[in-house]
PDB file of N, CA, C, O and CB in Angstrom:
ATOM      1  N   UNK A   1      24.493  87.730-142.086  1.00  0.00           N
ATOM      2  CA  UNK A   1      24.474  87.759-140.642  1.00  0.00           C
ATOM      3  C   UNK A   1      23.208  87.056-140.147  1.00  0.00           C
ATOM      4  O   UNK A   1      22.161  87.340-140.729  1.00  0.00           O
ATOM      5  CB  UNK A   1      24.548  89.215-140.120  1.00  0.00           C
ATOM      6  N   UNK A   2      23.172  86.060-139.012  1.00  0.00           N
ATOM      7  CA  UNK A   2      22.152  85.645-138.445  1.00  0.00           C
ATOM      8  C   UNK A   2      21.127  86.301-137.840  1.00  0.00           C
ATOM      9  O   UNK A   2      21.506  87.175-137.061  1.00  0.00           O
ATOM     10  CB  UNK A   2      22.490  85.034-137.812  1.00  0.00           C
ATOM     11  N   UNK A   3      19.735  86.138-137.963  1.00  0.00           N
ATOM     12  CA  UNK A   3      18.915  86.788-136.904  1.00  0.00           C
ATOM     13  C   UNK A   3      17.893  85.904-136.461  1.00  0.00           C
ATOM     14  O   UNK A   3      17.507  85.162-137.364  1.00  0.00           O
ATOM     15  CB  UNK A   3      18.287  88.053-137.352  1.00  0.00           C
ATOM     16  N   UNK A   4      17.436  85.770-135.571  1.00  0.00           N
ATOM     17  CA  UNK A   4      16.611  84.995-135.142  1.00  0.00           C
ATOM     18  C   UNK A   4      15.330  84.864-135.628  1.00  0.00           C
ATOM     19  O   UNK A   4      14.562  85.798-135.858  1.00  0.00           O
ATOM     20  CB  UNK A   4      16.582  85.179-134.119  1.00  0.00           C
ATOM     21  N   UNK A   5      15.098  83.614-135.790  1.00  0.00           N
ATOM     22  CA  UNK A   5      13.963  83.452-136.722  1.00  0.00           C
ATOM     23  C   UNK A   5      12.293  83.999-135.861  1.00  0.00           C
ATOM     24  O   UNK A   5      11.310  84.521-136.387  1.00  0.00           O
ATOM     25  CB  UNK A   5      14.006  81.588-137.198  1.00  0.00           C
ATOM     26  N   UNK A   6      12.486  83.681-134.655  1.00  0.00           N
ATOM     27  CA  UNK A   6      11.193  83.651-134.162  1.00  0.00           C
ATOM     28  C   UNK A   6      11.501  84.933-132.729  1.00  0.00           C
ATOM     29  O   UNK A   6      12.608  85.334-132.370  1.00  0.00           O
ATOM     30  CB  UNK A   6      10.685  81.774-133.697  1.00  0.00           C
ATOM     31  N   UNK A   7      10.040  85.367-132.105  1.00  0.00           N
ATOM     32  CA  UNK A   7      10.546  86.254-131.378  1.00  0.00           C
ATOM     33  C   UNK A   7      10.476  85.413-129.975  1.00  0.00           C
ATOM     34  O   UNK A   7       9.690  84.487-129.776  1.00  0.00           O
ATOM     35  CB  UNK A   7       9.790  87.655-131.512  1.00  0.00           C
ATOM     36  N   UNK A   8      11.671  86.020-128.815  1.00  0.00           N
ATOM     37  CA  UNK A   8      11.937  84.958-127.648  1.00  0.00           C
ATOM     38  C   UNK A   8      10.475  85.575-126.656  1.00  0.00           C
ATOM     39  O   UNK A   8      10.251  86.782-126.556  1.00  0.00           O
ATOM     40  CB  UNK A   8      13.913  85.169-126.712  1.00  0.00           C
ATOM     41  N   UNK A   9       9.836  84.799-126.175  1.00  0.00           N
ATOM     42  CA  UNK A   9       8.746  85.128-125.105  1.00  0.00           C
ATOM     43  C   UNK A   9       9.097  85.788-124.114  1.00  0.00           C
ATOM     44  O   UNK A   9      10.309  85.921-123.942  1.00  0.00           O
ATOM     45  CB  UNK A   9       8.160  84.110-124.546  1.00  0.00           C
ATOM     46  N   UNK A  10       8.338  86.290-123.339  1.00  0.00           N
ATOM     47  CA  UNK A  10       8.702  86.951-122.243  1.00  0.00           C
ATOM     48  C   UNK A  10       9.132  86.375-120.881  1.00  0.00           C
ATOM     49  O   UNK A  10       9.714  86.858-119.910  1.00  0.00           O
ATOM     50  CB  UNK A  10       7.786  87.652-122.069  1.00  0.00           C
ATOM     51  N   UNK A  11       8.662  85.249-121.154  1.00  0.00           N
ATOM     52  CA  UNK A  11       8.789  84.137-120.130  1.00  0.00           C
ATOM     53  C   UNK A  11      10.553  83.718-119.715  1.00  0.00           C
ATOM     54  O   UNK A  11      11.255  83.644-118.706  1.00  0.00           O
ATOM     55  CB  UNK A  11       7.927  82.711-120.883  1.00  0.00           C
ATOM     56  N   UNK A  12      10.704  83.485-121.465  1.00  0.00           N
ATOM     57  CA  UNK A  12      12.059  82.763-121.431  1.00  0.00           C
ATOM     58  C   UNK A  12      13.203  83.291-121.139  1.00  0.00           C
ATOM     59  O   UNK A  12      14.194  82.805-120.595  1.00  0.00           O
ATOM     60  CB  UNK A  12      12.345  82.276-122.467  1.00  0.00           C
ATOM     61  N   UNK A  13      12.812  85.164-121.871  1.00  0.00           N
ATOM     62  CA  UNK A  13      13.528  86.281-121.372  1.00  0.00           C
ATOM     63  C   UNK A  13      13.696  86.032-119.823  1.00  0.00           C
ATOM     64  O   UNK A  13      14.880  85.856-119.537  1.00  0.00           O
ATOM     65  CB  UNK A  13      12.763  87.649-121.713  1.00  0.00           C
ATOM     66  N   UNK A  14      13.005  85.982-118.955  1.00  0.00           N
ATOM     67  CA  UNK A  14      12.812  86.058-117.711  1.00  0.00           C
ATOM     68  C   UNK A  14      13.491  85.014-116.689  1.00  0.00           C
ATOM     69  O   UNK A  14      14.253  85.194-115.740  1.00  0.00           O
ATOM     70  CB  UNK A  14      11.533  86.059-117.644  1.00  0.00           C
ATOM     71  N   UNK A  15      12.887  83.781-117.281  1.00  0.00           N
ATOM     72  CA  UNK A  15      13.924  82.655-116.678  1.00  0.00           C
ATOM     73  C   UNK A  15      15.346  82.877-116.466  1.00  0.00           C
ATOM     74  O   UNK A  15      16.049  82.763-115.462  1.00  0.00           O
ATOM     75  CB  UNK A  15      13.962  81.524-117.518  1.00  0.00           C
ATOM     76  N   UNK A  16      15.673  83.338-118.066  1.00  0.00           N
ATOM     77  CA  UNK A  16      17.075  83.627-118.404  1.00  0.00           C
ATOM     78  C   UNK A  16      17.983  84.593-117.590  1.00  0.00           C
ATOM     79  O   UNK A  16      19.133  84.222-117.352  1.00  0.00           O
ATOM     80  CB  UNK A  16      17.052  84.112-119.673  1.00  0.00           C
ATOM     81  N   UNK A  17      17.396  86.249-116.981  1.00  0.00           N
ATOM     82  CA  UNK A  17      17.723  87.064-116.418  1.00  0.00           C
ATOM     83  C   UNK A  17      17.439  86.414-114.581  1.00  0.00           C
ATOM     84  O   UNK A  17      17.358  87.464-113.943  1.00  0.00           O
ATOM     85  CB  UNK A  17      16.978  88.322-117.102  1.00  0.00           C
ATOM     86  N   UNK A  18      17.329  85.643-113.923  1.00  0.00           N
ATOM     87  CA  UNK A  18      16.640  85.196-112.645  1.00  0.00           C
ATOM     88  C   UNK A  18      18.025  85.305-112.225  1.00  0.00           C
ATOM     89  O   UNK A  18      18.135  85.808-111.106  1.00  0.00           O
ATOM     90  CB  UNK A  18      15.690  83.683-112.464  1.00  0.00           C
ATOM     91  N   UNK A  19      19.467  84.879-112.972  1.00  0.00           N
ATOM     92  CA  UNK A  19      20.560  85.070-111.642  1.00  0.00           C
ATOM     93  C   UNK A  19      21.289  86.316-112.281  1.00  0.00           C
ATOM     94  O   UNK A  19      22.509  86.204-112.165  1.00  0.00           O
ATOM     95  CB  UNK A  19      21.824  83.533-111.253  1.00  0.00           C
ATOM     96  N   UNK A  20      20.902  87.438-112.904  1.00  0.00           N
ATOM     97  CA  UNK A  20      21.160  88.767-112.427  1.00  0.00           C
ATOM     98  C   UNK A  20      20.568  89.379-110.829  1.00  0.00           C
ATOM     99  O   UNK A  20      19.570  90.090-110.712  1.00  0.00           O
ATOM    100  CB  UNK A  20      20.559  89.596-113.569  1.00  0.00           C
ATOM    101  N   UNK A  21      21.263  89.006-109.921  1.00  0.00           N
ATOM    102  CA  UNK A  21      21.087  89.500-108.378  1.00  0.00           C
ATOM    103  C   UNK A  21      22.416  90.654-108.273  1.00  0.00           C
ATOM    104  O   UNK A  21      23.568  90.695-108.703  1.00  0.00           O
ATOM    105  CB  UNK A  21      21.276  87.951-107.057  1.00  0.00           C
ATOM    106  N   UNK A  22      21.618  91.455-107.524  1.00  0.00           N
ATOM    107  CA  UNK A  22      22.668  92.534-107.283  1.00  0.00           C
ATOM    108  C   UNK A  22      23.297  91.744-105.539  1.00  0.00           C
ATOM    109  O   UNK A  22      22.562  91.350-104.633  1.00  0.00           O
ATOM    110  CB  UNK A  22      21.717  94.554-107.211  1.00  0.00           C
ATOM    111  N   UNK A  23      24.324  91.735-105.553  1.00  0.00           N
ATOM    112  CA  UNK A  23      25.193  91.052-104.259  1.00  0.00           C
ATOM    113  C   UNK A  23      24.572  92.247-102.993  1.00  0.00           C
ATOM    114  O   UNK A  23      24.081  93.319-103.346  1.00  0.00           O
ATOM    115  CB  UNK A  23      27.427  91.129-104.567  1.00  0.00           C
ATOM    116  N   UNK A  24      24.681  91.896-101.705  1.00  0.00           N
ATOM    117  CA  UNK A  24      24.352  92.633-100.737  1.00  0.00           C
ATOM    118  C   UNK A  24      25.527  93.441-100.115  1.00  0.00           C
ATOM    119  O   UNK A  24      26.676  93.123 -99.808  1.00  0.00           O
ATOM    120  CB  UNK A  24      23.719  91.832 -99.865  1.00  0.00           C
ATOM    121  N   UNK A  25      24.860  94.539-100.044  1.00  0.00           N
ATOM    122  CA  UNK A  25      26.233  95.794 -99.795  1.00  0.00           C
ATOM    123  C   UNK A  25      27.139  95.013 -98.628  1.00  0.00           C
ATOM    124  O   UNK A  25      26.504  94.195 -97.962  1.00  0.00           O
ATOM    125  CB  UNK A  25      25.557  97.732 -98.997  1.00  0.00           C
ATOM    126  N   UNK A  26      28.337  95.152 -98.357  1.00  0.00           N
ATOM    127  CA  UNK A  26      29.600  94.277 -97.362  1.00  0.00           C
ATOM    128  C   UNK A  26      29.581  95.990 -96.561  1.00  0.00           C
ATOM    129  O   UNK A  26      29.965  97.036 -97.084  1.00  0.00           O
ATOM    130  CB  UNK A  26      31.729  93.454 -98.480  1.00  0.00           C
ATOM    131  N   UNK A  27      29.009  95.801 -95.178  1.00  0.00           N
ATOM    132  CA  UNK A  27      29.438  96.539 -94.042  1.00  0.00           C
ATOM    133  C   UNK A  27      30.802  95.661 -93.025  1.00  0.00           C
ATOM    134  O   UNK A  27      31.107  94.468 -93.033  1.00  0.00           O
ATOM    135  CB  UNK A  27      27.926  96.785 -93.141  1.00  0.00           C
ATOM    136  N   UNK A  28      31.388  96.808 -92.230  1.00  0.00           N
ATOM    137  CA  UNK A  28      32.201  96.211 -91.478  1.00  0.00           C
ATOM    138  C   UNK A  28      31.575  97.028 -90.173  1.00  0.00           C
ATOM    139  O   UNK A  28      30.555  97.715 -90.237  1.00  0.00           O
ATOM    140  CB  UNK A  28      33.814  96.322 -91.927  1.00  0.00           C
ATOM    141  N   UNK A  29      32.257  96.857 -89.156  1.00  0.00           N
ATOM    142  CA  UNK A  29      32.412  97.848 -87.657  1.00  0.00           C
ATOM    143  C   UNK A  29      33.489  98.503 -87.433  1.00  0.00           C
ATOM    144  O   UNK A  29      34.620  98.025 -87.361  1.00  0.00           O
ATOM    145  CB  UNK A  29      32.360  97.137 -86.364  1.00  0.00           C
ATOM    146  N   UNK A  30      33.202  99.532 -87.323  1.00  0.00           N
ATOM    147  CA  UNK A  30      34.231 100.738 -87.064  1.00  0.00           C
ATOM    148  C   UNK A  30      34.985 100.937 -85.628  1.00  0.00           C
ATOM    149  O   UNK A  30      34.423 101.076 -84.542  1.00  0.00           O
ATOM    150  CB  UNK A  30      33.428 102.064 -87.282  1.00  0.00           C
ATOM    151  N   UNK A  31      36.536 100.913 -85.905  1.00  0.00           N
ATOM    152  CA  UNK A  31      37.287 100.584 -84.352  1.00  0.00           C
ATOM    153  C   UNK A  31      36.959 101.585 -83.330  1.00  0.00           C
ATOM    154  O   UNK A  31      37.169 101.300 -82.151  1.00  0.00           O
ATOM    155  CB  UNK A  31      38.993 100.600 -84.398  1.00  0.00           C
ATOM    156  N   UNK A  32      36.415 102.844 -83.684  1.00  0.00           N
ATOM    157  CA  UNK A  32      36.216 103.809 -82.899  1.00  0.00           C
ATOM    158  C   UNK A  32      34.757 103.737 -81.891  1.00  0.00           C
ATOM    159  O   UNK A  32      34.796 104.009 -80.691  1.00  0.00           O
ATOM    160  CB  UNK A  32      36.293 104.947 -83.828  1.00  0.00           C
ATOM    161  N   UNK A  33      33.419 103.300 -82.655  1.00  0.00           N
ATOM    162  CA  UNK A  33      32.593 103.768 -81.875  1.00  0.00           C
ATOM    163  C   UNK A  33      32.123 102.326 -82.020  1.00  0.00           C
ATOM    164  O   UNK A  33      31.626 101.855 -80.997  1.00  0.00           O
ATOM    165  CB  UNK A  33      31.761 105.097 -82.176  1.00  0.00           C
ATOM    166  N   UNK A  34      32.193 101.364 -83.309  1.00  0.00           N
ATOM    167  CA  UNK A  34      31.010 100.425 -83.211  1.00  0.00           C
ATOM    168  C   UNK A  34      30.187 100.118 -84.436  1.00  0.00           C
ATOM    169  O   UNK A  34      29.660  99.121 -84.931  1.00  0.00           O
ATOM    170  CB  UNK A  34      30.096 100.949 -82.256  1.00  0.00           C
ATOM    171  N   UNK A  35      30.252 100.847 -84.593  1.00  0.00           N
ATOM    172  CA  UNK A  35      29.015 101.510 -85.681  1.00  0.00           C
ATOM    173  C   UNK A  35      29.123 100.759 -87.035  1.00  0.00           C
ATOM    174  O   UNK A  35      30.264 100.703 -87.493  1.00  0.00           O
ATOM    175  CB  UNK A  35      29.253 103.338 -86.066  1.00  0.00           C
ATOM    176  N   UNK A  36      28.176 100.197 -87.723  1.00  0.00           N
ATOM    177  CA  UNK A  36      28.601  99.610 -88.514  1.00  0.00           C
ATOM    178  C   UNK A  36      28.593 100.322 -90.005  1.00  0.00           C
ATOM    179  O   UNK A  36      27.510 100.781 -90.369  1.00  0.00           O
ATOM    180  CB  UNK A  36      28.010  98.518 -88.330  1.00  0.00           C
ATOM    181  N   UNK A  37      29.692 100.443 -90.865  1.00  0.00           N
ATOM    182  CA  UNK A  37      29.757 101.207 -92.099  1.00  0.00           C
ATOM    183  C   UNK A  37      30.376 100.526 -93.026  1.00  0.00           C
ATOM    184  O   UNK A  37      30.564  99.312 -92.955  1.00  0.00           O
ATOM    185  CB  UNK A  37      30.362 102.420 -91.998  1.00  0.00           C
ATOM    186  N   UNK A  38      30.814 101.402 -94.156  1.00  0.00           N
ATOM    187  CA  UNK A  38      31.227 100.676 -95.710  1.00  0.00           C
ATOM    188  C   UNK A  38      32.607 100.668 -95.350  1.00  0.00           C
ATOM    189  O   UNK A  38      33.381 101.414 -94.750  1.00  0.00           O
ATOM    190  CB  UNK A  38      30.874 101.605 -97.369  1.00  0.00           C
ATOM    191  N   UNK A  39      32.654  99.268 -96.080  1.00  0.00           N
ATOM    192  CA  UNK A  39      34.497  99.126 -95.322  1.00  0.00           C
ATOM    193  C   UNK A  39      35.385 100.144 -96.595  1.00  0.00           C
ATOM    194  O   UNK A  39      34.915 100.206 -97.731  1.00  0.00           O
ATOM    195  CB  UNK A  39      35.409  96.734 -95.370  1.00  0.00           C
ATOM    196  N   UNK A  40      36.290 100.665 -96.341  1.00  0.00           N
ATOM    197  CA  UNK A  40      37.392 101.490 -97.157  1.00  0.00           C
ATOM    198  C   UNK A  40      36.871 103.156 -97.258  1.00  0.00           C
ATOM    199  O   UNK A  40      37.010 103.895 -98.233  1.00  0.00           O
ATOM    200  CB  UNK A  40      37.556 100.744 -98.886  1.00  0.00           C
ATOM    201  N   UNK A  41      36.088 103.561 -95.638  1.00  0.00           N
ATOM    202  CA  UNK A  41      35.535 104.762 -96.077  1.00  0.00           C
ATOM    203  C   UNK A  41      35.385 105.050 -94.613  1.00  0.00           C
ATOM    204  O   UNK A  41      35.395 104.093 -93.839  1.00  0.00           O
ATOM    205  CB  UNK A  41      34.204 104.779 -97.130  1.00  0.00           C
ATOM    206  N   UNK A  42      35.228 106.435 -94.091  1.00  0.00           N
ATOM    207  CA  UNK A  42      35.417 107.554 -93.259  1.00  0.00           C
ATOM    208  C   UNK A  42      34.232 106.829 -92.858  1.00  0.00           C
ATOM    209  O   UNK A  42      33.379 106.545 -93.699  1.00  0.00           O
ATOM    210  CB  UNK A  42      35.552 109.199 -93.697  1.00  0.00           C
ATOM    211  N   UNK A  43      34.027 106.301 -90.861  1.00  0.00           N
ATOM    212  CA  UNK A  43      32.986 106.123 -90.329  1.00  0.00           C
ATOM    213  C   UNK A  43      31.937 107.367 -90.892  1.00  0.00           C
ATOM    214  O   UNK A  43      32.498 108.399 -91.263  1.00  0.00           O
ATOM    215  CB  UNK A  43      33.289 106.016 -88.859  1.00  0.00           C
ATOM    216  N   UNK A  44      30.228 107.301 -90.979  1.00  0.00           N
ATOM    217  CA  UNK A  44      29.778 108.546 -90.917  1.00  0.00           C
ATOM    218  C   UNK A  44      28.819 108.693 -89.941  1.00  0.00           C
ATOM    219  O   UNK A  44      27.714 109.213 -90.099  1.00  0.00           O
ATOM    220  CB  UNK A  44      29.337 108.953 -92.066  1.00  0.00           C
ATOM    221  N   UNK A  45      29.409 108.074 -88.606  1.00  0.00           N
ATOM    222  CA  UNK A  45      29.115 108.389 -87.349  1.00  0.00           C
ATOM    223  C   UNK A  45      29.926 109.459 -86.531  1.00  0.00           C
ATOM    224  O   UNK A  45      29.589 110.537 -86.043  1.00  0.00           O
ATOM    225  CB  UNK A  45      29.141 107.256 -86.745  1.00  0.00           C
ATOM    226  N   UNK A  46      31.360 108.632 -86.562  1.00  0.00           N
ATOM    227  CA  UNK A  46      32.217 109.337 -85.807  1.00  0.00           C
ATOM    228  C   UNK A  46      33.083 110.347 -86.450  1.00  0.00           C
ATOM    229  O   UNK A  46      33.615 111.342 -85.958  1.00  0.00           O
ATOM    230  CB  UNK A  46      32.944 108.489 -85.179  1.00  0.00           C
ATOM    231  N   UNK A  47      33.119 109.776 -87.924  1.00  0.00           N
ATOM    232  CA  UNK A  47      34.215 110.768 -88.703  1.00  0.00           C
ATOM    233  C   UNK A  47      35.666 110.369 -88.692  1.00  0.00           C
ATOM    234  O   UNK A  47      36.521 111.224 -88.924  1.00  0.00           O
ATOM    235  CB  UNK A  47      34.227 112.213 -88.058  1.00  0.00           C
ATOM    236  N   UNK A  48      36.100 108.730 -88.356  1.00  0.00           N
ATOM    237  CA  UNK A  48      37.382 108.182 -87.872  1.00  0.00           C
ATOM    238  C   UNK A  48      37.283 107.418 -89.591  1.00  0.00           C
ATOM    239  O   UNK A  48      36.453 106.823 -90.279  1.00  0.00           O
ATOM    240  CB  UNK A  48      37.400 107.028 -86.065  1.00  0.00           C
ATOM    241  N   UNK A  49      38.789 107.925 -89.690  1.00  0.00           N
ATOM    242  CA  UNK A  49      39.122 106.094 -90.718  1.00  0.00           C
ATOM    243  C   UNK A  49      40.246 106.259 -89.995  1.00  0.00           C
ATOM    244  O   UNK A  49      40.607 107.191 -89.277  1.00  0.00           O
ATOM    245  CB  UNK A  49      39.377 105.779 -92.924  1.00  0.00           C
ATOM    246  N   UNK A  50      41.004 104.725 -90.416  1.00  0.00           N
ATOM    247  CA  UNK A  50      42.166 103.884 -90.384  1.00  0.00           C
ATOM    248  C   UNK A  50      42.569 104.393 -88.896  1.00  0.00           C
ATOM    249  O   UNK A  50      43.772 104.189 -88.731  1.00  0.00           O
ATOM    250  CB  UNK A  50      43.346 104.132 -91.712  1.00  0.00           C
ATOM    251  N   UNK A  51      41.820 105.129 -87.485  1.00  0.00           N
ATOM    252  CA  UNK A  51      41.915 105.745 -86.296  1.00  0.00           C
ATOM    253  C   UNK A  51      42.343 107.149 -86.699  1.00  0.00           C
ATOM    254  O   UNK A  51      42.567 107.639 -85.592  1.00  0.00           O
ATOM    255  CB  UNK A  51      42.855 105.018 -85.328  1.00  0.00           C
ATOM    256  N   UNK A  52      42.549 107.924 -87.425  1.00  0.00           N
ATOM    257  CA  UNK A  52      42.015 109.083 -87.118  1.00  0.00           C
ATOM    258  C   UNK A  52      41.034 109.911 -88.038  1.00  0.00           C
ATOM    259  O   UNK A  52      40.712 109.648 -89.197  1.00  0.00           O
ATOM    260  CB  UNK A  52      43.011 109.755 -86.850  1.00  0.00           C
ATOM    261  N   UNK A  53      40.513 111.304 -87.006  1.00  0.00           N
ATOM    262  CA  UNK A  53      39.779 111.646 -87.535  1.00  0.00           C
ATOM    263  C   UNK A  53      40.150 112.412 -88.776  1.00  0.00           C
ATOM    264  O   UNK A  53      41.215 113.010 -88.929  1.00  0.00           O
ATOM    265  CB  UNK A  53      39.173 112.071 -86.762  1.00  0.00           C
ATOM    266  N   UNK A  54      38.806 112.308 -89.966  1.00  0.00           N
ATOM    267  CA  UNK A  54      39.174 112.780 -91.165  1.00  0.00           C
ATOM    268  C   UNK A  54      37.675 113.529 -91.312  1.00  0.00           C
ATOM    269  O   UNK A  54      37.898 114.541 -91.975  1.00  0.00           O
ATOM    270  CB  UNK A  54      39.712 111.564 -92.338  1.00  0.00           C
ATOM    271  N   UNK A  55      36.859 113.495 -91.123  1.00  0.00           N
ATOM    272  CA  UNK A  55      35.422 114.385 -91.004  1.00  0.00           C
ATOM    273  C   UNK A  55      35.551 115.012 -89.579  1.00  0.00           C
ATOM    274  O   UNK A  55      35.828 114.481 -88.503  1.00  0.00           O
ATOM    275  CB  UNK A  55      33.839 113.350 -91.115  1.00  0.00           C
ATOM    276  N   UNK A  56      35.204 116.579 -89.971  1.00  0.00           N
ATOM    277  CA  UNK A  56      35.234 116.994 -88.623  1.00  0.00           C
ATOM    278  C   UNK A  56      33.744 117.286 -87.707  1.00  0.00           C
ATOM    279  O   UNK A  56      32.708 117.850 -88.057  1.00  0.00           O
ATOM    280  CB  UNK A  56      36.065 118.258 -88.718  1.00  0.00           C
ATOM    281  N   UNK A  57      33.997 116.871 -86.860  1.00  0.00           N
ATOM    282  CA  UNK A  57      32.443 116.888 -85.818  1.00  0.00           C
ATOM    283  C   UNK A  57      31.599 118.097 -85.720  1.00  0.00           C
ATOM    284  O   UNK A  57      31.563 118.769 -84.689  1.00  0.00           O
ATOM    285  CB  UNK A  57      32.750 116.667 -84.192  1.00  0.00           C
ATOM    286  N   UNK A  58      31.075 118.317 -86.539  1.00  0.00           N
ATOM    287  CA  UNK A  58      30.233 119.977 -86.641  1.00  0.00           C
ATOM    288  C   UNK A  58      29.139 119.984 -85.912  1.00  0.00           C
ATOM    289  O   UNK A  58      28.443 120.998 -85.853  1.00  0.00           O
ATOM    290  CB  UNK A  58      29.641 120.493 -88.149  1.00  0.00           C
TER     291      UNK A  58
END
């Protein structure tokens, strides 16, 4: 089995990892109030998905 002959620098490590980016969270606006939240999930302003309410207003 192969192993690498020499050890990789820290540098090169580094170059190498530069386009591991975590993507930026995707908000939408919610039809009820505005508000901007995670799309496929219960406003957690108003407590509305898909128009009705599913969290209740305590």
């Amino acid at each position: 089995m192969a192993l690498p002959k020499k050890r990789q620098s820290k540098a090169r490590s580094r170059k190498r990892r530069t386009h591991y980016k975590s993507s930026p969270v995707a908000t939408t606006t919610c039809a009820q109030c505005s508000e901007t939240k995670m799309p496929h999930r219960a406003c957690p302003n108003c407590g509305y998905y898909r128009g009705r309410p599913v969290i209740s207003a305590s």
